[in-house]
N, C-alpha and C positions, 0 to 999 in steps of 0.2 A: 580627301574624304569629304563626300557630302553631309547633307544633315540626313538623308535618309539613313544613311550608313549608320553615323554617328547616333539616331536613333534605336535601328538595329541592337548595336552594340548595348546601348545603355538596357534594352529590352532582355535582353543574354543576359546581362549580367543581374537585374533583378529576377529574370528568373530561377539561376543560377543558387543566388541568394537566399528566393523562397523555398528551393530546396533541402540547403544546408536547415534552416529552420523548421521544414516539415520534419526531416529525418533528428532534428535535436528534440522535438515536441513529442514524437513517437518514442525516445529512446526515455524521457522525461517522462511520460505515463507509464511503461513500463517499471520506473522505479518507482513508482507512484502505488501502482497496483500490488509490488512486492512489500510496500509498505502498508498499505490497506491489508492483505493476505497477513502480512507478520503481528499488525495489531489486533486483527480479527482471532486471531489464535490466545493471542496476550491476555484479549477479554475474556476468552472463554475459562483460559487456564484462571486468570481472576476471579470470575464468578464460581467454579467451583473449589479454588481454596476459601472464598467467603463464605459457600454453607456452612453451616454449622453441623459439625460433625454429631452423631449419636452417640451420646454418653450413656451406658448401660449399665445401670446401676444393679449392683450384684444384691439380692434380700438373701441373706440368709435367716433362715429360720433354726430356730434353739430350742429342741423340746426341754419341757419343765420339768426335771426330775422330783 
């Protein structure tokens, strides 16, 4: 094996390599994004249990006999 070869080789294999890594980064935003989507929902459901609900207060009126 010459060194062109042997360069060859090394070139495959880091390409090889950058792929395993692209397809792990992609598969790694995707859980990312379900994570963003699942907190994004989290907040909302938060913020509208922290309204403050309307408390309605009942007057009853009593005529004065």
């Amino acid at each position: 094996m010459n060194k062109g070869d042997a360069i060859l080789r090394l070139l495959m294999e880091i390409k090889l390599e950058l792929k395993e890594v692209k397809e792990q980064m992609e598969r790694m935003q995707t859980k990312i994004e379900k994570i963003e989507q699942q907190n994004k929902q989290k907040q909302v459901l938060l913020q509208s249990l922290k309204k403050p609900k309307h408390v309605y207060k009942i007057r009853l009126s009593f005529k004065k006999f």
